[in-house]
C-alpha angles and dihedrals in degrees: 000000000000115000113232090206094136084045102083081038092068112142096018120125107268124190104201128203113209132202092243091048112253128131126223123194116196155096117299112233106179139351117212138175092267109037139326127261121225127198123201096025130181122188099233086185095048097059091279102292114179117228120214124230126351127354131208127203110190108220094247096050089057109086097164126004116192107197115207130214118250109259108237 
């Protein structure tokens, strides 16, 4: 059985730590069987560099994702 745990996180900010080291900083957006999706991304590794539009992390590219409160 596959925990939902990002599931009730949806829409926080998420850094995320990828295999092939690189370090997205974003919302999560949704968290499916087969990857997450970020929205307002910037690369922290590649000088931070901001992506446009949705972003998609395969499952077996995430090795560590930090989740972040909300700032009120």
């Amino acid at each position: 059985m596959r925990r939902r745990w990002l599931r009730t996180k949806e829409r926080d900010r998420a850094i995320v730590y990828t295999t092939d080291e690189q370090v997205l900083d974003g919302l999560l957006v949704t968290d499916a069987s087969d990857g997450i999706v970020l929205i307002d991304v910037r690369v922290r590794s590649d000088g931070d560099v901001d992506l446009q539009g949705e972003i998609y992390v395969p499952r077996e590219r995430v090795r560590f994702v930090q989740l972040l409160a909300r700032s009120s």
